[in-house]
C-alpha angles and dihedrals in degrees: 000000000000107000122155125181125244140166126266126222139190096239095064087042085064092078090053102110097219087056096049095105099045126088143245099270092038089056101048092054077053101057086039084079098045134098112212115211139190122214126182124234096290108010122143113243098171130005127200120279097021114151100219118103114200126141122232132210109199104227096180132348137045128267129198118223114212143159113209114217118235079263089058101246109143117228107206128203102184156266133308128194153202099308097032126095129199130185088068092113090059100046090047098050095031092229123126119271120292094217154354126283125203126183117237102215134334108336139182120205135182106216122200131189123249100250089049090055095050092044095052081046091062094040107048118042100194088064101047080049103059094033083065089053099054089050091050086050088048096057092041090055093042081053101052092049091050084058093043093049093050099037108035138072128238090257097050096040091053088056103051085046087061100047093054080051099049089052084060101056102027113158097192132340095299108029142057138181126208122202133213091030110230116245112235095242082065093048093048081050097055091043102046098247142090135283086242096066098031083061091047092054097036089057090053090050092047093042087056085047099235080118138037133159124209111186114320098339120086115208136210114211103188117019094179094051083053104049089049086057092053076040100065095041104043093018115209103049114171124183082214095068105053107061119203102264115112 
């Protein structure tokens, strides 16, 4: 593990979505209690089961957050980016982590302990309010894939998890690029099925041309189009109601 120690301002702490209510002055007695830190593409930031129990804000990059199974097979849920924290759910229940997670590429973090967390929650409303937001939006997400995964097909389900992935990385109002492109063992990962069938629908959705990859970006050509498609086979399917956690 590559992790190198910076210092946190309140300037980069600005663009933290939990903060974005607080000012100047509030922020920088924040980051005075945090720790920045630097990981390299891969490496591993928390495992499962770890007993810490800080809390990180995400100042640039982009982190995976994964459990592995006893055979070794990793179940991702998704990725978070610059803006979003995790580690919130152990610090609030005091129990160890309930998975890995592995930085994307390089990524910063302002790490924060647990008490401190707990503290700047009781002091500052807006952040306890939007911290409880983020953790609403987490269970309805968690929800709607539970439905997805027992009432829709792989086909189906493939689409709708492209389509989460393409709101994150939009370009303009009708294309996204995601980078680095998943590989399709992750994506049968996400989606509860195997790589087999995630290449053979990933070839019919290039071959209509809603998707392409060129090196190691997959793009989405037509976002509408895609999210009619999630549209006609899970019906109401608004953007508002998946954040962007996981």
């Amino acid at each position: 593990m590559t992790k190198k120690i910076i210092e946190v301002s309140a300037g980069v702490l600005s663009a933290v979505e939990i903060f974005y209510d607080l000012s100047f002055n509030d922020r920088k007695m924040i980051a005075d209690k945090c720790r920045g830190l630097q990981f390299a593409e891969r490496d591993i930031i928390t495992t499962h089961t770890d007993a810490g129990s800080d809390v990180y804000f995400i100042i640039s990059g982009k982190v995976r957050v994964a459990i592995y199974t006893a055979s070794g097979k990793e179940i991702s849920f998704g990725e978070l980016f610059a803006g979003e924290m995790f580690g919130e759910i152990s610090a609030i229940d005091k129990k160890s982590r309930s998975a890995y997670v592995i930085s994307l590429d390089n990524t910063t973090l302002a790490a924060m302990s647990v008490e401190n967390f707990l503290w700047i929650l009781q002091l500052y409303p807006s952040v306890m309010s939007r911290t409880f937001m983020r953790l609403a939006q987490l269970v309805r997400l968690l929800s709607r894939r539970i439905v997805e995964f027992s009432s829709l097909d792989v086909r189906d389900r493939l689409h709708a998890e492209l389509l989460r992935l393409a709101w994150k990385n939009m370009d303009n109002s009708n294309t996204a690029t995601i980078s680095p492109a998943p590989r399709h063992v992750e994506l049968a990962n996400r989606i509860s099925t195997h790589r087999e069938a995630i290449s053979r629908e990933m070839t019919e959705l290039a071959s209509s041309g809603l998707i392409r990859k060129r090196k190691n970006c997959l793009y989405i050509n037509d976002v509408i189009k895609l999210e009619d498609m999630v549209r006609d086979t899970t019906g109401n399917y608004d953007k508002n109601e998946h954040p962007d956690e996981f």
